[in-house]
Phi, psi and omega in degrees: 000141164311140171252107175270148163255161181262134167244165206276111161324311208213137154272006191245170208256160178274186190251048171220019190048052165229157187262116177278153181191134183295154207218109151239092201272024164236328185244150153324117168241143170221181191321286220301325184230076149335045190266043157194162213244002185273135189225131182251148191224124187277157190236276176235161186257142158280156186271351173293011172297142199252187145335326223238339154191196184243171184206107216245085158326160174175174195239117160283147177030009175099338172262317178250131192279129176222138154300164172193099221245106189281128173143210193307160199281318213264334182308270218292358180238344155264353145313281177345272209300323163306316170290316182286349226253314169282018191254318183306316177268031166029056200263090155353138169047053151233138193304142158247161160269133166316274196229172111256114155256162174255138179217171172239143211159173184232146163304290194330313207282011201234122160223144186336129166085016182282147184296322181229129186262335172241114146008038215319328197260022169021064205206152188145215169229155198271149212185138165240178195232130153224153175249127177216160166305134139291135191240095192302337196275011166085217178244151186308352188251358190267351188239148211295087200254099159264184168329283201322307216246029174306302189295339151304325180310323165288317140354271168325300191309300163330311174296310183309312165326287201309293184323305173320303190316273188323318172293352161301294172323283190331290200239316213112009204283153145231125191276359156053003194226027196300046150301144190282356182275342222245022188231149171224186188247140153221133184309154168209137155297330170308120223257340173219178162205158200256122148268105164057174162260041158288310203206124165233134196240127179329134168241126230250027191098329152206170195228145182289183159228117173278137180225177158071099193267352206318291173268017156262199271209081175242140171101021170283175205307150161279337175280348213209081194272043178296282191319297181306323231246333179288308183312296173248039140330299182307287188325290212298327168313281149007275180321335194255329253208338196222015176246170143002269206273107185247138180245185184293072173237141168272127173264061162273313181311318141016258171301303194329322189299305174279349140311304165285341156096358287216095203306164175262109193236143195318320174280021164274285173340304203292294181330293202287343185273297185302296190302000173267317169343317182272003220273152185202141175303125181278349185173164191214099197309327176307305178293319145002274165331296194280336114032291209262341180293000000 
């Protein structure tokens, strides 16, 4: 996609108060030739928005629930590029993104409801737009994981894994930042998914989506697989440590790995897929809870 600029739709507010503003992500658009009807309209900021950018619900074309993600030109169009780069080698559960443009403007300056979020006099300092899906079912670590709904939850893991490998195999990607806000959830009808011929896995109605490239990782050394392996290290801490729902786990097996250094082969897929299989709750905090009640 063309890296485009945004102009202001309307000087006047939509009939929901929010300042609607045009959005083209394959052509060019400028004032004088309006040749599309699509205008994305920001709605609320998240509040995990940082120092380094911003972050937005928002409506595409009046319809589609969209993220909008605000900030450095170069941070964010090298998130794109990274993201387009696992969608080209067709790599399972990593967010694609719409579009990214460069505008000119400063973030900072952007607050809900600002009339112009780019500059009409195009003079300035630079800001990029990256557009990505809204996931309704959130984030993984947001979501109501009980007794009940376990085996999707192992599931998900299971997935996070496969993928963390396989985008190793593939590029080198290593994603570095496998915090659980940074996995989110979507229903699906898809009954499996093929990593390669490591591994093919069941899917239980959802599936994660891994996002937010900011630190990762493409072309690392290949020789040496510490870094992937830290990545999923992290899940599995993550998995015993930031849900609900808490389980029995050791990372010896793990670490074994990242000791060793140890390429990545269908009996890892295997090994690490059987052992969250095997995995068995140690306590469920809710219930905890009512415990003390």
């Amino acid at each position: 996609m063309n890296v485009v600029r945004l102009y202001p739709y309307s000087n006047s507010k939509s009939s929901s108060g929010n300042y609607k503003f045009k959005l083209g992500c394959q052509e060019k658009i400028t004032k004088e030739t309006p040749t599309t009807k699509e205008w994305l309209e920001l709605t609320n900021q998240f509040a995990h928005s940082s120092d380094d950018y911003k972050i937005y619900e928002g409506l595409l074309e009046k319809r589609k629930h969209v993220v909008v993600k605000v900030g450095s030109s170069k941070q964010l169009l090298d998130e794109y590029e990274k993201a387009k780069l696992l969608s080209v080698m067709k790599l399972p559960i990593f967010i694609s993104f719409y579009c990214v443009f460069t505008c000119f403007d400063t973030f900072k300056t952007l607050e809900k409801n600002t009339q112009y979020l780019c500059k009409p006099n195009q003079t300035g300092d630079t800001i990029s737009v990256l557009v990505m899906p809204f996931l309704q079912e959130g984030q993984l670590d947001k979501y109501k994981w009980t007794r009940n709904n376990i085996d999707v939850y192992k599931s998900v893991l299971k997935h996070v894994i496969c993928s963390l490998l396989y985008a190793f195999e593939n590029c080198f990607f290593v994603h570095c930042d496998t915090h659980f806000g940074n996995i989110l959830l979507r229903r699906t009808k898809i009954q499996s998914i093929e990593y390669g011929d490591k591994q093919t896995l069941p899917v239980l109605g959802i599936i994660p989506i891994v996002m937010d490239f900011d630190r990762s990782v493409i072309q690392a050394d290949k020789f040496n697989c510490v870094l992937v392996y830290a990545d999923v290290n992290r899940v599995m801490d993550l998995a015993r440590s930031e849900i609900d729902v808490k389980l029995n786990i050791s990372n010896d097996i793990i670490n074994r790995y990242m000791r060793n250094s140890t390429p990545v082969t269908k009996a890892v897929y295997d090994e690490l897929c059987n052992y969250i299989d095997s995995l068995e709750i140690d306590y469920v905090v809710s219930e905890k809870r009512l415990q003390w009640i």
